[in-house]
C-alpha positions in Angstrom: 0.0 0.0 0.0 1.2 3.8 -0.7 -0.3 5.2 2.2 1.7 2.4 4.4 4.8 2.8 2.6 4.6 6.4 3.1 3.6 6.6 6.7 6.6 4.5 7.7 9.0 6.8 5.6 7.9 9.3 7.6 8.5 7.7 10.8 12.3 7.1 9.3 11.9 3.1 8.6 13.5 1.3 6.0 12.4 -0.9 3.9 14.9 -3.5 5.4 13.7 -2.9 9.3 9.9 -3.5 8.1 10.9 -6.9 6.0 12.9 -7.8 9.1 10.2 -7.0 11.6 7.1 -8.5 8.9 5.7 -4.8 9.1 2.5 -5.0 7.3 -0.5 -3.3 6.2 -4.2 -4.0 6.8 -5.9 -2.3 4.0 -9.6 -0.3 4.3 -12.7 -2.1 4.7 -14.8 -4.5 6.3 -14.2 -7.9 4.9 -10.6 -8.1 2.6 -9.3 -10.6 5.0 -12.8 -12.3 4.9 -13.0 -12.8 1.3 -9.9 -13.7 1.0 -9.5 -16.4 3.5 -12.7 -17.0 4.6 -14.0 -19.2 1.8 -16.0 -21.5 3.8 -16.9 -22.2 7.5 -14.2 -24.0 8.2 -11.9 -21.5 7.6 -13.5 -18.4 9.4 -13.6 -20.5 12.2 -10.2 -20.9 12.0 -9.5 -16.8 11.5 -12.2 -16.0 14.4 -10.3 -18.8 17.0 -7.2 -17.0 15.9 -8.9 -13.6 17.0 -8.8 -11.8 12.9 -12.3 -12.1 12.8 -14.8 -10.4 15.0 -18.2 -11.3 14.8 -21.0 -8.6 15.0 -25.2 -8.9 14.6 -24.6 -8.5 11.0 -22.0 -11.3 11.3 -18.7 -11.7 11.1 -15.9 -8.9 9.7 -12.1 -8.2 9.9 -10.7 -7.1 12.9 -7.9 -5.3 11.8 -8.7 -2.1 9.4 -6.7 0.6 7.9 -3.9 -0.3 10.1 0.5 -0.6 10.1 0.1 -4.3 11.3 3.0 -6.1 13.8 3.0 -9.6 14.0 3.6 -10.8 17.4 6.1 -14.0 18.0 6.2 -16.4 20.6 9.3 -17.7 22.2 9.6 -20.0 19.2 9.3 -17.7 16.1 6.0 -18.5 15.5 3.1 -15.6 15.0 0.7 -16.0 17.4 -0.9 -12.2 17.3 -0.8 -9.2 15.9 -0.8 -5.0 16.8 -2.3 -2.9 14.7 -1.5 1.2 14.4 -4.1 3.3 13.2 -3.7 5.4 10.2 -6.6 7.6 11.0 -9.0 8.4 13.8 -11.6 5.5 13.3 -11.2 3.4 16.3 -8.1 3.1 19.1 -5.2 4.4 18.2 -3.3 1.0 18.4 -5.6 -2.6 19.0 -3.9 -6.1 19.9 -5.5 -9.7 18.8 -7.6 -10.5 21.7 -7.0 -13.5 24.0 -6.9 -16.8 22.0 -6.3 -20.3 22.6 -2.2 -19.4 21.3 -1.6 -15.8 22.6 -1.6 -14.3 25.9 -0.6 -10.8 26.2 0.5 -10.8 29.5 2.6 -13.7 28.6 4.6 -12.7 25.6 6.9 -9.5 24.6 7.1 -8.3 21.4 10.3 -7.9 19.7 11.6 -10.4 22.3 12.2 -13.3 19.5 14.0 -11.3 17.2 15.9 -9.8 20.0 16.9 -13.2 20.8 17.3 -14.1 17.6 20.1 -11.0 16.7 22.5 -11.5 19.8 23.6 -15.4 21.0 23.6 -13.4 24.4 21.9 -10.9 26.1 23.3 -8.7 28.6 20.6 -6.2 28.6 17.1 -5.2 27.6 14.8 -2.6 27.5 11.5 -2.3 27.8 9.1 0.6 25.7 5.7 1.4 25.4 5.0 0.5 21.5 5.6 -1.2 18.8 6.8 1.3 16.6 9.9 2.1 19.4 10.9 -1.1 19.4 11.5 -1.1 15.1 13.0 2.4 15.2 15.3 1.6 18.1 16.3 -1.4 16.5 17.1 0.5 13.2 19.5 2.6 15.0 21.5 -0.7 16.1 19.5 -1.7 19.2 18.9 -4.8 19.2 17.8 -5.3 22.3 14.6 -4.0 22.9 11.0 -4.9 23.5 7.4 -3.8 24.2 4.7 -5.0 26.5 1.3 -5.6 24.5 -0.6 -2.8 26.0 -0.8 -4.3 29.2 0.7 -3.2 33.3 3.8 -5.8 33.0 3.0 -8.7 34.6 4.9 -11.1 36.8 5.1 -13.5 33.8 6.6 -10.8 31.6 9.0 -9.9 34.5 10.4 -13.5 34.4 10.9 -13.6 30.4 12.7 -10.5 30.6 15.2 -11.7 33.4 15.6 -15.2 31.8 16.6 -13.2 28.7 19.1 -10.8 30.4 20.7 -10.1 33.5 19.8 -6.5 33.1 16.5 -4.9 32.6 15.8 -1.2 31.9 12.2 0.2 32.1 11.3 3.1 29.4 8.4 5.2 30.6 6.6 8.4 30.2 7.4 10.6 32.8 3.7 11.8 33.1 1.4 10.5 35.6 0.3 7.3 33.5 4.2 6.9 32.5 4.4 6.6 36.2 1.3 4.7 37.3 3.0 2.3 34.4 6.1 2.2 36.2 5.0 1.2 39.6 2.8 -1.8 37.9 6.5 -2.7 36.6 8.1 -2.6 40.0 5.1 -4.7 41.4 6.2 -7.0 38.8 9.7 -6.9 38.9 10.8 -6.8 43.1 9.9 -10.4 44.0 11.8 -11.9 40.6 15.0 -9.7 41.6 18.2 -11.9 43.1 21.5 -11.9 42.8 22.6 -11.2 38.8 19.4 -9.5 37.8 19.4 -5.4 38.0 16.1 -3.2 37.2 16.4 0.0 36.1 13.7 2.8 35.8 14.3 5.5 32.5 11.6 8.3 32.1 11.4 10.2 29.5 10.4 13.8 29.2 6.9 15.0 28.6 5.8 14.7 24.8 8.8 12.5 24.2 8.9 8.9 23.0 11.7 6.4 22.1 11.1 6.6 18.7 11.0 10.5 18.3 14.2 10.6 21.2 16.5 7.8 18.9 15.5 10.1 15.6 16.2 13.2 17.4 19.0 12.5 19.6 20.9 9.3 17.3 22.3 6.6 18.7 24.7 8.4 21.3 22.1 10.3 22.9 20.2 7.2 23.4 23.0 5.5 25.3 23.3 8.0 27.6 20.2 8.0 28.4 19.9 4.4 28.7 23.0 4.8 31.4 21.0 7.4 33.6 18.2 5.4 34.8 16.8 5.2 38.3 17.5 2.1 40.7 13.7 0.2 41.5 14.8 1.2 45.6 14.8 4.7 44.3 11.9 4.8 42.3 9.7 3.1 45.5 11.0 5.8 47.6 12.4 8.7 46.3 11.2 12.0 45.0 11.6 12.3 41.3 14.2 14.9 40.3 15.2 16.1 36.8 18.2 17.2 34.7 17.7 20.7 33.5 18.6 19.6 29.7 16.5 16.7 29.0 14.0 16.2 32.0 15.6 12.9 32.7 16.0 11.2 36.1 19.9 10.8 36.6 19.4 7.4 39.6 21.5 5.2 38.3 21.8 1.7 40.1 20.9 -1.8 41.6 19.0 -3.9 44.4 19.3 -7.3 44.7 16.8 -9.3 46.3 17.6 -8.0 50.3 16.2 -4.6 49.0 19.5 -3.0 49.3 20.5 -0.1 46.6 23.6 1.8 45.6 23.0 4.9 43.6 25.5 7.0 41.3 25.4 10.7 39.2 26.5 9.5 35.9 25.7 11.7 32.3 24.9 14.6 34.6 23.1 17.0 32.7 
C-alpha cells in the first residue's frame, strides 16, 4: 500500500527494518481478510479462534482495518498475534489480537524473539511502550529492545525479561500514567529480583517517546540516556528529580533481592 509505505518513511523506517520485523498493512474495509480467507466455514472459524475475525449482529468482519500491522512472536518464532496502528481516527489508536487459545498478552513480549534471535547473548534489555519504538530503536543498532502488549507488566513478563538478560531497563513516560506504568512494573519486577538480575527505571520527558528521542538525539544520545536510569529502591522511595537539559532522572543503580541499593550521578546534565 502507498499510504503504508509512506507513513513509515515518515516515521524514518526502512524498507529493510519492516521486511525484518514483517511490518505490514491491513488495507480499508470490512471484509478483505474475509474474502480472501474465509472461503467457507471452516476457515472463518479458524481466522475467528485466531482472534482476525470479529463477529458482530450483521456477522462476522475483519478485525484489523486501515492499520500498520506487527505480527507478534512467541518464544519460538511463530506468530501467534498481531498489533495494529491506526492510520486515522476510526477506532483506538493501536488494538492487539484478543485473547486466544495461542496468545496471551501478558505472557509474551514483542520484539523479544528477534531480540533473541540477533545476539547469541543478552546482557541487557529494555523495555518501551509501542511497537513502533521497538523497530526504530532497533534500526539505530538496538537490538535489544522490546514492548509490552498494552498491558501493566506482569509477573510473567517480569520472568521472560530476566531469563533473557541479567539486566533490565524500564522506558516510561514521565507523566502521571508513565508513572502509574512504572510502579505496575516494579510490582512485577521486586519479588523476581536476586542476585545477577538489575532493574532499572528510565523516564522520559513529557511529549517524548523512544522513537521521536533515537531520531532526534541518534544513537549516542540514546546510550546515555539508557546509562542514567533510576535504581527500583529509588523509584519506590524517592522523590523524582530532573536534569535541566532533557528532563531525565539521573538514579542510576541496583538492588538485589535483600532490598539494598547503591546509587551514582552518571551523564549529569
Amino acid at each position: 500500500s502507498p499510504e503504508a509505505i509512506d507513513y513509515l518513511k515518515k516515521r524514518g523506517l526502512s524498507g529493510d527494518i519492516a521486511k525484518e520485523f514483517g511490518v505490514g498493512f491491513a488495507p480499508v474495509g470490512w471484509s478483505n481478510l474475509m474474502e480472501r480467507l474465509g472461503g467457507d466455514e471452516k476457515k472463518r472459524s479458524l481466522l475467528k479462534r485466531g482472534g482476525l475475525l470479529s463477529e458482530g449482529k450483521s456477522g462476522a468482519y475483519d478485525k484489523f482495518r486501515h492499520r500498520i500491522m506487527f505480527p507478534i512472536h512467541d518464544r519460538r518464532g511463530r506468530v501467534i498475534g498481531f498489533g495494529g496502528r491506526a492510520l486515522d481516527d476510526d477506532g483506538p489508536k493501536y488494538l492487539n489480537s484478543p485473547e486466544t487459545e495461542l496468545f496471551h498478552k501478558g505472557r509474551e513480549l514483542y520484539g523479544l524473539f528477534l531480540a533473541r534471535k540477533s545476539q547469541a547473548k543478552l546482557d541487557q534489555i529494555i523495555v518501551v511502550e509501542g511497537y513502533m519504538d521497538v523497530v526504530a530503536l532497533a534500526q539505530f543498532g538496538f537490538r535489544n529492545c522490546v514492548a509490552t502488549l498494552g498491558t501493566a507488566t506482569t509477573g510473567d513478563q517480569a520472568e521472560l525479561l530476566f531469563r533473557a538478560a541479567s539486566e533490565v531497563i524500564y522506558c516510561f513516560d514521565g507523566d502521571k500514567a508513565g508513572r502509574k506504568a512504572a510502579w505496575r512494573a516494579l510490582e512485577a519486577t521486586l519479588p523476581r529480583l536476586r542476585e545477577g538480575r538489575q532493574a532499572k527505571f528510565l523516564f522520559l520527558p513529557d511529549g517524548e517517546d523512544p522513537d521521536t528521542m533515537v531520531r532526534s538525539e541518534g544513537a549516542g544520545g540514546v546510550c546515555c540516556f539508557t546509562g542514567c536510569s533510576a535504581a527500583p529502591v529509588r523509584v519506590l522511595f524517592r522523590p523524582f528529580h530532573s536534569s535541566r537539559r532533557h528532563g531525565l532522572h539521573r538514579w542510576q543503580g541496583k538492588t538485589g533481592g535483600n532490598g539494598q541499593a547503591a546509587s551514582g550521578y552518571d551523564c549529569a546534565g
